[in-house]
C-alpha positions in Angstrom: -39.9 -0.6 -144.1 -43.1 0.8 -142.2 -46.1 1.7 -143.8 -47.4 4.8 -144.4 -49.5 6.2 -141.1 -51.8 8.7 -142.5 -52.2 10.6 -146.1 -49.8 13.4 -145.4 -46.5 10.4 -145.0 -48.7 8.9 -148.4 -48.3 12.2 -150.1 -44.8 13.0 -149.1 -43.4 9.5 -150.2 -45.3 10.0 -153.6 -44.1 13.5 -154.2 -40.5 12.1 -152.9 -40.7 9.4 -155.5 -41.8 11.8 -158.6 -38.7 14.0 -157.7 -36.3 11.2 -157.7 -38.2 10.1 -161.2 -37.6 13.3 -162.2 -34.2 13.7 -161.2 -33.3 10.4 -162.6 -34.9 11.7 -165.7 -32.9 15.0 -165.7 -29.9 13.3 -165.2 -29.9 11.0 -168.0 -30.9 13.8 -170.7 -28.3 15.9 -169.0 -25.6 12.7 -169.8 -27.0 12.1 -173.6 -26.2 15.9 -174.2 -22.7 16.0 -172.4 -21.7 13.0 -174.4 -22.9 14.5 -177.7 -21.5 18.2 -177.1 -18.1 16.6 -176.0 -17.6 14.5 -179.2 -14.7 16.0 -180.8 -16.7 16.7 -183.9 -19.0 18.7 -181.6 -15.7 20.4 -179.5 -13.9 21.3 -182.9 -17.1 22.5 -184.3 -18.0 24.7 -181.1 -14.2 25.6 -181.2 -14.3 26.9 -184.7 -17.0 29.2 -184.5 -16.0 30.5 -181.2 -12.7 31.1 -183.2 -14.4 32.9 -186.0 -17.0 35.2 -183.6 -13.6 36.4 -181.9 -11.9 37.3 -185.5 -15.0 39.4 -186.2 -15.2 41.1 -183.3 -11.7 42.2 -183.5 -12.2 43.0 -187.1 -15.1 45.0 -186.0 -13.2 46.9 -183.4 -9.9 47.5 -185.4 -12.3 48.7 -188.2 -14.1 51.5 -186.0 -10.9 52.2 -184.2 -9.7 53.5 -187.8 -12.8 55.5 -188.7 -12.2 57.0 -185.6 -8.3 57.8 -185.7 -7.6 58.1 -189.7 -4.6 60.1 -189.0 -3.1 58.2 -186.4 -4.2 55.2 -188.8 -2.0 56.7 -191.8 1.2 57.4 -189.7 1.2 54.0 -188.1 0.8 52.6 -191.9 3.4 54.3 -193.2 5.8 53.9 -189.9 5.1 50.1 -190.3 5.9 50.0 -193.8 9.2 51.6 -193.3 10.1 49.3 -191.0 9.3 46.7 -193.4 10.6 48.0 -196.3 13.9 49.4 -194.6 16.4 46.8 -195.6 15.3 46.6 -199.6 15.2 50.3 -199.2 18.6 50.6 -197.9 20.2 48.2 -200.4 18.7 49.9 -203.4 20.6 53.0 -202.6 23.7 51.3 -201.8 23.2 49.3 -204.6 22.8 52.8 -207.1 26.0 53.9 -208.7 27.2 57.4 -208.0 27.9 58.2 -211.5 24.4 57.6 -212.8 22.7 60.9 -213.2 19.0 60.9 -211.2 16.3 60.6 -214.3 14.3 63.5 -212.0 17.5 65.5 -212.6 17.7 65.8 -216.1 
């Protein structure tokens, strides 16, 4: 290796030098944090609360989507629990005997 010729080359090798330091440097903190984030304590963790921000959100939108619709909100309520409720519906009038008189009736 030669030997620095004047103070500019003495100047550049030393600046050279701190950047590869500080790269060196950079590159290990950058390893110690990769390794901790991807511990799978660390992933489920970061996974969990990614999980829960998302659940919120959508709470938060369904919420002001039914402030803002109440009557669309209703119908869709009551259509879905017709639909769920169809087949006890349907057996509880097969199930009702023709001769009984309706207690609304008398």
């Amino acid at each position: 290796m030669m030997m620095p010729k004047n103070n500019d080359e003495i100047f550049n090798l030393r600046n050279r030098a701190m950047d590869r330091d500080q790269a060196r440097h950079n590159l290990k903190r950058d390893t110690r944090e990769a390794r901790e984030r991807l511990k799978p304590s660390n992933l489920i963790a970061e996974a969990k609360g990614k999980a829960a921000a998302r659940v919120r959100k959508v709470g938060t939108d369904a919420i002001r989507g039914i402030r803002a619709n109440p009557g669309l909100t209703a119908t869709v309520a009551a259509t879905a629990t017709l639909i769920a409720m169809r087949k006890p519906i349907a057996k509880l009038i097969a199930d009702r005997k023709l001769s009984d008189p309706d207690p609304i009736e008398e």
